[in-house]
N, C-alpha and C positions, 0 to 999 in steps of 0.2 A: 899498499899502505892502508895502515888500519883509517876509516870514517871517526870525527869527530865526533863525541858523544854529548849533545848540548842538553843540560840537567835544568829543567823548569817549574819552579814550584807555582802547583796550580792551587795550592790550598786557597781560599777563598779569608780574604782580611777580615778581622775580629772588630765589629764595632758596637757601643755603647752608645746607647741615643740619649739624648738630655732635652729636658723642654721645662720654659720658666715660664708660669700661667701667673697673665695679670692681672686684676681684679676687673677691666673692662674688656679681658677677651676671654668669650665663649668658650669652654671648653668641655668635650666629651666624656661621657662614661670611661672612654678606656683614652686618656690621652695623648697616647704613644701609636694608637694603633696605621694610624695612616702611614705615619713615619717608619714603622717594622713595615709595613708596605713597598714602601720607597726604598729602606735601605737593602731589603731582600733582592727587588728588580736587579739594585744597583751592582748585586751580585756580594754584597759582605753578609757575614754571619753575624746574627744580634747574639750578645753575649750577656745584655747588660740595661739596665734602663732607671732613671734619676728623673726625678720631679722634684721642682720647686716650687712654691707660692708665695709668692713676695708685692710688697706695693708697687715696687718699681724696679728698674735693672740695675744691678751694679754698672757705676761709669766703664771701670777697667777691665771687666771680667764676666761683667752680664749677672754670673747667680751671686747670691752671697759667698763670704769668704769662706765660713762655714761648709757651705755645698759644695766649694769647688776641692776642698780639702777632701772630701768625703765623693767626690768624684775621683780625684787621683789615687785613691784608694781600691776604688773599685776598677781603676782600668789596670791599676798594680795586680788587683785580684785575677782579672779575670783573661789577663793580659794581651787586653784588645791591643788592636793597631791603631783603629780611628776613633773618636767620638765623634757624635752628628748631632747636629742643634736642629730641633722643628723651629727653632725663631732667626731672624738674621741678623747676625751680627755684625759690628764694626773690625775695620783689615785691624784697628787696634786691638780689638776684644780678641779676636780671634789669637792674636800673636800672645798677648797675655794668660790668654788660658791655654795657649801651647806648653810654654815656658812652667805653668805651674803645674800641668799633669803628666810632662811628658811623654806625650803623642798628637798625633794630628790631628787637626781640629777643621771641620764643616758644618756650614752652617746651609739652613735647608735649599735656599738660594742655587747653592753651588754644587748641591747634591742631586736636583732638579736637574740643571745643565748638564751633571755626568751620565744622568740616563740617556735624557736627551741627545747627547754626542755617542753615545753608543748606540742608539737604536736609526740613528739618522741612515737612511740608504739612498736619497735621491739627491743627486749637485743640489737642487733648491735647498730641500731642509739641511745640509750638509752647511751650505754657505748661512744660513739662519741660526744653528745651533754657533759656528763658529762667531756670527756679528755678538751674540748673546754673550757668547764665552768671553770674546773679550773686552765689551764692556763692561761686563761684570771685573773684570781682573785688572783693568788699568788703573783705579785709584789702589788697588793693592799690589802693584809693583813695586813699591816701597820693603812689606815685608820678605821681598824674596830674597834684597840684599842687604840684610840685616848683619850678615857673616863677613859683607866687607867694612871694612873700617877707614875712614878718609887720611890721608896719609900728609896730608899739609892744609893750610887755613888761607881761604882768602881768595877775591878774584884770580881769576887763572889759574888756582891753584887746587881743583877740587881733587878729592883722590879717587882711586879707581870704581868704588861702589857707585858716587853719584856720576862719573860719568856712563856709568854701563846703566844707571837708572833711566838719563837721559836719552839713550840712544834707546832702550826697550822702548819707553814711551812714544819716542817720533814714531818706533817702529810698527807698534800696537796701533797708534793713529793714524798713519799713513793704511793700513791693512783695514782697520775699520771705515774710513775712506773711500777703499777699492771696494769694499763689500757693500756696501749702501750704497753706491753706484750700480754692480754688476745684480746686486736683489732687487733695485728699482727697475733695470731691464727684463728681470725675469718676472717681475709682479706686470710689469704693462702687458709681456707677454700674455701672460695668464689670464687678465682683464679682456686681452683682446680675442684670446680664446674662448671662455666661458660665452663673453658676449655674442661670440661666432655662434655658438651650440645656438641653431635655431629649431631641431629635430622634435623637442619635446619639452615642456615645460620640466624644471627642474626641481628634485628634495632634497636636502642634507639634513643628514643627523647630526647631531651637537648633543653635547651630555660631558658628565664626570667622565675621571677614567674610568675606566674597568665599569663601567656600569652594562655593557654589552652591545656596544653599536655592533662591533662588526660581524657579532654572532648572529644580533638582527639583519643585519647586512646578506647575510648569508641564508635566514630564515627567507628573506621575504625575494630574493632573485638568486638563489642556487650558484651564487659566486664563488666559495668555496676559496674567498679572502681570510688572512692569518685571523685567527681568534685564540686569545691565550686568558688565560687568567691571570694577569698581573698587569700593574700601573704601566700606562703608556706602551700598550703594546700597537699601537698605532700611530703613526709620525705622519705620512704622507697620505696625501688624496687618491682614495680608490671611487671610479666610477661606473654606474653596471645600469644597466636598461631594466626596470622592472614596469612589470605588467599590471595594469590595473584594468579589472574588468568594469566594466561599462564606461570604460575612460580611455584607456589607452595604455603607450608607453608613455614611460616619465622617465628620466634619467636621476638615479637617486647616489649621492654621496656621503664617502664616509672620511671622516678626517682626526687629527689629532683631539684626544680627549682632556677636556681643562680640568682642575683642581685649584683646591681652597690656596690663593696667596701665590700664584700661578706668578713667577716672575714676570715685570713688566716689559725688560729687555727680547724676554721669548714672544711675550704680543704682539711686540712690534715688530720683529724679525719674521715672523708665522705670518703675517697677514699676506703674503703672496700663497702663502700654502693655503689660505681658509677663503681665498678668492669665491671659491666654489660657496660659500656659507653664506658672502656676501652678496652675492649674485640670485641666490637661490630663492622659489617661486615661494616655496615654504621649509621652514625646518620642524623635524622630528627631535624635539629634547626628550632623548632618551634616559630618564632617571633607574636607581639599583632601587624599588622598593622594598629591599628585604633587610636593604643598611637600617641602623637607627639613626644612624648622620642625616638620611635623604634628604628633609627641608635644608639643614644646611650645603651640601650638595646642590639642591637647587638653585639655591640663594648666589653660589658663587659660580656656578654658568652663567645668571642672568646679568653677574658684573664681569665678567668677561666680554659677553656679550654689548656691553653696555661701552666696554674698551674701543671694542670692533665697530658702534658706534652702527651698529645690529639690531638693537634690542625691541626695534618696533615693529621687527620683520612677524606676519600669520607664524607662527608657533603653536602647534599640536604637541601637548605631554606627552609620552608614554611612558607607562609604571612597566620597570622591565623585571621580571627574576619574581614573578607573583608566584611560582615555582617552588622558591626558597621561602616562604615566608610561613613563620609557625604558628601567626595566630590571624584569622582574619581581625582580628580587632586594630590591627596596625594596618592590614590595608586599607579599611574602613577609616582610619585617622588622617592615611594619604588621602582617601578621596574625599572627604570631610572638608577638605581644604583646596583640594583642585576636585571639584565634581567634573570637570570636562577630560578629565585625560584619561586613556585607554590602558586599562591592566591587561598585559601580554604574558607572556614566557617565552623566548625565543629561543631556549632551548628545547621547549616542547610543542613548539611554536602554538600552543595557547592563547586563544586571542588576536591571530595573526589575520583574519579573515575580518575580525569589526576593527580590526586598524585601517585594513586597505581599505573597508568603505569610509573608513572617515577622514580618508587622505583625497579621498577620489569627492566625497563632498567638500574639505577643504578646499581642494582644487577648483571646484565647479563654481564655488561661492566668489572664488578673487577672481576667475578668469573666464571669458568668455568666446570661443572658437564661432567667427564671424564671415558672413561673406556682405561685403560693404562696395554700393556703388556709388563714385565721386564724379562729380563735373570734373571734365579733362582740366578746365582751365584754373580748377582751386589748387593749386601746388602748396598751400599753406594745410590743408589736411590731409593730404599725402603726405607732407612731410612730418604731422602730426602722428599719424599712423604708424610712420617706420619709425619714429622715435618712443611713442609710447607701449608699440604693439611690439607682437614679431609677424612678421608679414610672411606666409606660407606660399601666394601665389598673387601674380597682379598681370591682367591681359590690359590691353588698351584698345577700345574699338571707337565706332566714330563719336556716341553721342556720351558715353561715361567709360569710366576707368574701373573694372571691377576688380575689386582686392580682396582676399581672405587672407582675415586675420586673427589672432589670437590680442584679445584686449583683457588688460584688466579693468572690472568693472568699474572701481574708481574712475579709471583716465578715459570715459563713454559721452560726457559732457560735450565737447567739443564735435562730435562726431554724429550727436543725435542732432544737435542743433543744426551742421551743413552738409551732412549727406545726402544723397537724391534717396537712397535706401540702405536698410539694413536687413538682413533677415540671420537666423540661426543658419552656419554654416552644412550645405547641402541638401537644404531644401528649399521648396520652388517658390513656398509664399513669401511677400516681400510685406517689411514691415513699415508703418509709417517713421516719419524722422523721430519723432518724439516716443514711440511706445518702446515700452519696456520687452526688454530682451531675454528670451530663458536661455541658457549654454545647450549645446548640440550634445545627445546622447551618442558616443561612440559605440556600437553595437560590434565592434570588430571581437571574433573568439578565438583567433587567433594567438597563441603564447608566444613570447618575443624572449629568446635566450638569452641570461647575462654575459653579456660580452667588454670586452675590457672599450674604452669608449676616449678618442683622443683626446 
């Protein structure tokens, strides 16, 4: 018996991007360009592109009546399948500018979340793209049953649309419910993970998309982690041992990359994913110096960051893609304005050698590798120590408690004051309570392989 022949068009959907610029939002040279970004990842073909300038939004429809006529015109032309808005509209607008152009209509929001649920590979980010999805889509469960029509008036009497409205809704609630339950257990996990990692002080990169964490990632510990050129090609947390000479190992992470207007729903579903960001000794904000966006780019890391409630964490810049750039006079405009941050190349790994020393002196500046001898009987700085340190090793003999620790220099107050000693960890002179303390030069030349890290 002949096999079934199942016929599958993979041709990839036609869409028309539109964006209405207000007078008090900032807009680029080219200002579709992130969005042809976005809708490429998301796998449609741009066919099409509409701009408006107006004071304000139309109530019903967002652009003027005008524009929206001469949009349905153009998706007539061009005979997309979707239009995609770079602004976020109302489940009303949306339905309205359905109806007047006949095709489907997304707004950047929800276009954000299609990548996202496609690029998701891990139960976590999996269960976080879906909390996002659907609160995003439960005040627009209305326009889905638009097709039914109530078939009688009155208590008890509703007809079949509003009670299938009803029943989605419990159902979307009840699911969004379970998920902010089973995410809260996987973020404590993760809290209690991260906080376990006592091996090495830790780095994460934080940056736009696409601006090249994980090509850095790969630059700088030979991880040989996915690096693509397109938006959000990284969802989950990769972590890899890298080697810092006269320092050590660090454990350095790489994670999902934010952008300008970054849904709020995805912040909040992500923050078990960015555990690692939150936790971490320092982060590397990885900026694309070669965008003309970049300060913008920056600007909305640091409100991201700011979400994550992050934003006072040591932070080292780096200018990534100085590779790309055709004039020095625009690197010069970057550093003009951040003189402290380090221009790299990480695809030619350029600059990859005065990063690590300025990762390995960031390090050395906030943190301090100790060996600290306590009266047995003060349990109030022991118990200081395990909570502000990481504690590497602790003997107990008869007249003091000797502990090595890792402190950061901030939280050293308490500790100069009622320790019997302190000295730089692994060497024999001991310091008075009160003197100041240099950090211990790790001399090890030994290379530590990137290896995947639980």
């Amino acid at each position: 018996m002949r096999e079934p022949h199942n016929v599958s068009d993979d041709t990839p959907e036609r869409s028309v991007l539109a964006r209405l610029i207000l007078p008090d939002t900032p807009a680029p040279a080219d200002p579709l360009e992130e969005l042809h970004g976005l809708a490429t990842t998301a796998g449609t073909q741009v066919v099409g592109e509409l701009i408006q300038r107006r004071a304000s939004a139309e109530h019903g429809t967002y652009l003027g009546k005008g524009k929206v006529e001469e949009l349905r015109l153009l998706v007539e032309k061009t005979k997309a399948d979707v239009v995609i808005f770079d602004n976020e509209l109302t489940p009303g607008q949306i339905r309205n500018l359905e109806k007047a152009i006949g095709a489907k209509v997304l707004d950047r929001t929800e276009l954000i979340l299609d990548i996202f649920a496609a690029g998701a590979r891990t139960y976590e980010s999996r269960l976080a793209v879906e909390l996002a999805q659907l609160e995003y889509s439960l005040p627009r469960l209305k326009r889905m049953w638009t097709h039914l029509s109530r078939q009688a008036m009155g208590v008890g009497m509703r007809g079949p649309g509003e009670k299938q409205l009803e029943v989605d809704r419990r159902l979307a609630q009840k699911r969004i419910h379970d998920l902010k339950q089973e995410l809260g257990k996987v973020e404590s996990r993760r809290e209690r993970q991260v906080a376990s990692r006592k091996e090495a002080p830790t780095v994460s990169l934080v940056g736009y998309t696409n601006a090249g964490k994980s090509t850095l990632m790969n630059a700088l510990t030979a991880a040989g982690v996915q690096a693509e050129d397109k938006l959000f090609a990284t969802l989950d947390t990769r972590t890899r041992r890298w080697y810092l000479p006269h320092w050590g190992t660090v454990l350095l992470s790489d994670t999902v990359g934010f952008i300008r207007d970054l849904p709020h729903s995805l912040v909040a579903s992500f923050k078990s994913t960015l555990e690692e960001t939150r936790q971490a000794d320092l982060l590397l904000h990885v900026a694309d110096a070669s965008n003309p966006n970049v300060f913008d780019q920056i600007s909305a890391v640091y409100k991201v960051l700011s979400e994550l409630e992050i934003e006072e964490k040591d932070t080292l810049l780096v200018l990534n893609k100085i590779d790309a750039i055709k004039s020095p006079a625009m690197l010069n405009r970057v550093l003009d304005r951040y003189p402290n941050a380090v221009p790299v190349s990480a695809k030619s790994a350029k600059g990859i050698e005065m990063l690590t020393e300025a990762v390995g002196e960031a390090l050395g500046r906030e943190f301090l590798d100790l060996d600290i001898e306590v009266e047995p009987g003060d349990g109030k700085l022991l118990a200081y120590l395990a909570a502000k340190g990481e504690i590497v090793s602790q003997h107990y003999g008869a007249d003091v408690v000797k502990v090595r620790v890792k402190m950061p220099v901030a939280a050293m107050g308490p500790a100069r004051k009622s320790a019997v000693s302190i000295r730089p960890a692994g060497t024999g002179t001991f310091a008075p309570r009160d003197a100041a303390v240099e950090p211990a030069v790790d001399t090890a030349s030994v290379d530590t392989p990137a290896t995947d890290v639980a």
